[in-house]
C-alpha positions as CSV (number, residue, x, y, z in Angstrom):
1,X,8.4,26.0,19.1
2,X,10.8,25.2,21.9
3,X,7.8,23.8,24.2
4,X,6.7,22.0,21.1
5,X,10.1,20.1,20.3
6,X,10.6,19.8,24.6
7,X,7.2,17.8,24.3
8,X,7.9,16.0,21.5
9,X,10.7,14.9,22.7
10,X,9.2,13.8,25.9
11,X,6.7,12.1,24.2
12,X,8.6,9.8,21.8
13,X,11.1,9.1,25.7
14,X,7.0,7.9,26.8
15,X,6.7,5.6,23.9
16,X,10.0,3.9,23.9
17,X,10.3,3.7,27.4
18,X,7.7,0.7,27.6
19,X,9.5,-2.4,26.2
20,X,6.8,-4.0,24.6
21,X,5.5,-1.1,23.2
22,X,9.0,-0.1,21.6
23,X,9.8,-3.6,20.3
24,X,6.4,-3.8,18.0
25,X,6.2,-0.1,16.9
26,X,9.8,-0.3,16.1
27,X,11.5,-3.8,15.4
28,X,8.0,-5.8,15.1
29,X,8.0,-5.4,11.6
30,X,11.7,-6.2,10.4
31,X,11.3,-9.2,12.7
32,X,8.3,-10.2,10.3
33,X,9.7,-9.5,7.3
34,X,13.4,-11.4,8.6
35,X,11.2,-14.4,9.1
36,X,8.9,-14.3,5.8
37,X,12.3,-14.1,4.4
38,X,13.5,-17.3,5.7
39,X,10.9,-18.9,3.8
40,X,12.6,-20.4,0.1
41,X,9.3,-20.0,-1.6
42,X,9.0,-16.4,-0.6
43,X,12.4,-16.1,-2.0
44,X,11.5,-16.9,-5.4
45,X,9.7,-15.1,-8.0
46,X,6.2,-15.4,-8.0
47,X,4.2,-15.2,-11.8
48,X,1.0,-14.1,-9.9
49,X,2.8,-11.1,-9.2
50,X,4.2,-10.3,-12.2
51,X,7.4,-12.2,-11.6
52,X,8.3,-10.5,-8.0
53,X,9.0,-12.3,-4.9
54,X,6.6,-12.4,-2.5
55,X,9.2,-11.0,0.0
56,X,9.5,-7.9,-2.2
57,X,5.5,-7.5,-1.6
58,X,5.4,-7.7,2.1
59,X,8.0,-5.1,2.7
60,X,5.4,-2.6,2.1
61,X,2.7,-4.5,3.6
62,X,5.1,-4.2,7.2
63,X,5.4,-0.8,6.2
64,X,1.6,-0.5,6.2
65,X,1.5,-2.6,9.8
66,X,3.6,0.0,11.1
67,X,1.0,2.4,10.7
68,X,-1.9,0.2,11.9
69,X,0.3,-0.2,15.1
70,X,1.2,3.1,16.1
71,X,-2.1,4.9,14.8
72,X,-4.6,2.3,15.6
73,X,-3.1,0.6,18.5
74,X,-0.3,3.1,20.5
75,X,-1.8,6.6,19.9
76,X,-5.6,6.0,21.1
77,X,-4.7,4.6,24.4
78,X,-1.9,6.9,25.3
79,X,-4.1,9.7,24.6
80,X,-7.2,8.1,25.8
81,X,-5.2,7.6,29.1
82,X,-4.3,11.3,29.3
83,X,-7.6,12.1,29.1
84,X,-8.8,9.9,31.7
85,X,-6.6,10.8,34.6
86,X,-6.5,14.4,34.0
87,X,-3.0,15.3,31.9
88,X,-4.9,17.4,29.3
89,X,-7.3,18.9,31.7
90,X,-4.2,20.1,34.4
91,X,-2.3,21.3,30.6
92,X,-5.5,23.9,30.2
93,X,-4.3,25.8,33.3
94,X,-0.8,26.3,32.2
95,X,0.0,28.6,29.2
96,X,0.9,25.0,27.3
97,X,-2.4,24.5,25.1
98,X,-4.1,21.0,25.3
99,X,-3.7,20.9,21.5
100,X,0.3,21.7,21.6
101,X,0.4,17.9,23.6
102,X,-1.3,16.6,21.3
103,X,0.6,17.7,18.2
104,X,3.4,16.6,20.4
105,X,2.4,13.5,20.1
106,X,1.0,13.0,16.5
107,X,4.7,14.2,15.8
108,X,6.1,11.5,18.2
109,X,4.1,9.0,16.9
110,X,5.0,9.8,12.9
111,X,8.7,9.7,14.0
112,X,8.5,6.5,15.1
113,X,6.6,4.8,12.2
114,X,9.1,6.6,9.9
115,X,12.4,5.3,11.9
116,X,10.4,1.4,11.9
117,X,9.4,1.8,8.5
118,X,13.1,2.5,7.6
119,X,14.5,0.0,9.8
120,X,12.4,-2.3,7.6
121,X,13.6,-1.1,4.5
122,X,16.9,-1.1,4.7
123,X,16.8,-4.7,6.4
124,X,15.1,-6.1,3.6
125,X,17.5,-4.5,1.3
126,X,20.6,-5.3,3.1
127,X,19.6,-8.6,3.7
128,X,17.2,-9.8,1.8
129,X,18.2,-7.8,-1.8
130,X,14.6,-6.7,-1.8
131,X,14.6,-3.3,-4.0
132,X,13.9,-0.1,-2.8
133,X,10.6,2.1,-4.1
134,X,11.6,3.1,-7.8
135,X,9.6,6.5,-6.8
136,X,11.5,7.7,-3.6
137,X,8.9,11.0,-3.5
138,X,6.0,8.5,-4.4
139,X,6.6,6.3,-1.6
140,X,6.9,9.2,0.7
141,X,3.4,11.0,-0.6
142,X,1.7,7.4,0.1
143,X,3.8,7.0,3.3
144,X,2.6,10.4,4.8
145,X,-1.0,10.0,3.4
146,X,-1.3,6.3,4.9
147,X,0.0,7.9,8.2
148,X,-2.9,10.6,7.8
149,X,-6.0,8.6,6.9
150,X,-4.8,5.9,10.2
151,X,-3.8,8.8,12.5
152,X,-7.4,9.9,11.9
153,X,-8.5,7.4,12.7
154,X,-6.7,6.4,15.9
155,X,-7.4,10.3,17.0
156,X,-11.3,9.2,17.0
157,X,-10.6,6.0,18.6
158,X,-9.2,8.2,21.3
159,X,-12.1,10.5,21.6
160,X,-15.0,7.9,21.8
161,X,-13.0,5.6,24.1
162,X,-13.6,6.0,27.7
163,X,-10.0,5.1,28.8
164,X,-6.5,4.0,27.7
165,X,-7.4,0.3,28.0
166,X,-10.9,0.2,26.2
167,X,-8.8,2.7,23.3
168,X,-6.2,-0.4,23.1
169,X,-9.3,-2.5,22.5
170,X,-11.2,-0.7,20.0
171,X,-7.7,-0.2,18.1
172,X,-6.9,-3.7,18.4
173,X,-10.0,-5.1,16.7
174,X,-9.7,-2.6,13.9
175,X,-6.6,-3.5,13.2
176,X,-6.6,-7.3,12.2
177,X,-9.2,-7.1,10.0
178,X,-7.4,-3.6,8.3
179,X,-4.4,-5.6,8.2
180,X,-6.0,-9.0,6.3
181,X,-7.2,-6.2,3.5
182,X,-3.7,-4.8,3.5
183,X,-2.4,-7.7,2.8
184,X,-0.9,-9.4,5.9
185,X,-2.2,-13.3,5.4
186,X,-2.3,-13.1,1.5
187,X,-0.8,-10.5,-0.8
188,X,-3.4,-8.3,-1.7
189,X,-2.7,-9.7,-5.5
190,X,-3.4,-12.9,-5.0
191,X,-7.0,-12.3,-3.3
192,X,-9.9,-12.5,-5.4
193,X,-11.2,-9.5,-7.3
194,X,-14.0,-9.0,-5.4
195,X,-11.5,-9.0,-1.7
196,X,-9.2,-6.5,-3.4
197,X,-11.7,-4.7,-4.4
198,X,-12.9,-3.6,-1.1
199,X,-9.6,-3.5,0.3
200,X,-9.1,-0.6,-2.1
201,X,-11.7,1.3,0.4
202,X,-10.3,0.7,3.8
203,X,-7.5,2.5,5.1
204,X,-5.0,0.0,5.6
205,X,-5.8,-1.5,1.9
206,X,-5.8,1.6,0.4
207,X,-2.5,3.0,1.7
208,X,-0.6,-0.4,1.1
209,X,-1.9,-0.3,-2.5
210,X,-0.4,3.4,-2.7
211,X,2.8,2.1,-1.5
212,X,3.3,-0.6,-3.8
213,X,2.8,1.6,-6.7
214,X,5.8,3.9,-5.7
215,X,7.7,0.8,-4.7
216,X,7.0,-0.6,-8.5
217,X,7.7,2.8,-10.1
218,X,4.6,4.8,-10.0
219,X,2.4,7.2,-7.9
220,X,0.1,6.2,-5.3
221,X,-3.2,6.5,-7.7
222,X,-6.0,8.1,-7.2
223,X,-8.4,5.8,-5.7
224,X,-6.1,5.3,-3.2
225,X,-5.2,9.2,-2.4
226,X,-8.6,9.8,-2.1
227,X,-9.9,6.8,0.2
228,X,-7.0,7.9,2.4
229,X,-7.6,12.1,2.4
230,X,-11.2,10.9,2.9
231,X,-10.5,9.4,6.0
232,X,-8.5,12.4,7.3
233,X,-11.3,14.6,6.2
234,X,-14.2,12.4,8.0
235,X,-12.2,11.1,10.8
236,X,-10.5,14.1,11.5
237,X,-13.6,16.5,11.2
238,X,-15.4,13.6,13.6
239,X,-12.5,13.5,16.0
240,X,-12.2,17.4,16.4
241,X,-16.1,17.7,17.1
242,X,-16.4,14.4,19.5
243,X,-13.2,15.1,21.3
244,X,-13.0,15.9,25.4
245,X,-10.1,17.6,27.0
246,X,-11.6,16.2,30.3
């Protein structure tokens, strides 16, 4: 456990080490939601939506774009890149186990979407009077299964992709189109039917929908739970099987 929290440590130093790579896992998204809430008409409640503000939406949408960033974007090409110049493969002959690193960094990588996702949240409440979830241990079960089904999938971005940079790239173009179903352009509730409804079946749509039902009261429904464990399962399963050490 002490080699664990030593690596964990050293990973999350990694991640926040790079400027760029700190300021959009971590600040990105209060920055977008600061700006959206500049905007009068995003200040105002919205009938579409049931009489909330449109600002009170996207604070779990940013939430969501945390995720996308670090799972999608971050963790495939850091780990990609280990595996490329040889960090896991010179871990195998030291009693450290390729797999502790890399639940070193899973653990890194969840610390950080929680610490952006709550440096969102209490911006937009501070600031912006947008309420917090209604369902504190809702928001957390849709939080941690979001991270999950997107971790997944970032873990088989990083086995397929032949280095750091082409795991960047592959993460990059799944995440703008994951993003537009979670909402990012247009609030998922004012998409047609049809959009929405096959939002509800990609990871990004499905874990935003989850945490707009603890933000409004309830718990992440089922449809939701499921399209996100079924991720983890399939990702996760595909991942472990595809995966090189070297």
């Amino acid at each position: 456990m002490n080699v664990f929290a030593r690596l964990t440590r050293t990973e999350l130093t990694l991640q926040l080490r790079e400027p760029v790579t700190a300021f959009f896992s971590l600040l990105f998204p209060t920055v977008l939601v600061g700006i959206l809430g500049c905007i009068r008409a995003f200040r105002d409640p919205e009938p579409a939506l049931g009489g909330a503000r449109v600002i009170d939406v996207y604070v779990g949408i940013a939430v969501a774009m945390t995720l996308a960033m670090v799972g999608l974007q971050v963790l495939p090409a850091v780990l990609a890149t280990y595996r490329e110049k040889g960090v896991l493969r010179r871990f195998a002959t030291t009693p450290v186990r390729p797999v502790t690193l890399l639940a070193a960094h899973l653990t890194a990588s969840l610390l950080v979407a929680v610490v952006a996702s709550a440096l969102c949240i209490g911006f937009a409440a501070v600031v912006l009077d947008v309420p917090p979830a209604e369902n504190l241990p809702g928001f957390v079960l849709a939080f941690l299964l979001g991270a999950a089904g997107v971790f997944a999938i970032g873990l088989l971005i990083a086995a397929v992709a032949p280095s750091g940079k082409a795991g960047n790239s592959i993460g990059t173009l799944l995440f703008f189109p994951s993003m537009f179903f979670a909402g990012l352009w247009t609030p998922r509730e004012l998409m047609p039917r049809i959009v929405q409804r096959i939002g509800d079946y990609t990871p990004l749509g499905a874990g935003e929908r989850a945490l707009h039902d603890a933000m409004t009261g309830g718990w992440p429904n089922a449809l939701s739970a499921a399209v996100l464990a079924g991720y983890l399962l399939l990702c996760g399963f595909a991942a472990a099987r595809v995966f090189r050490w070297s």
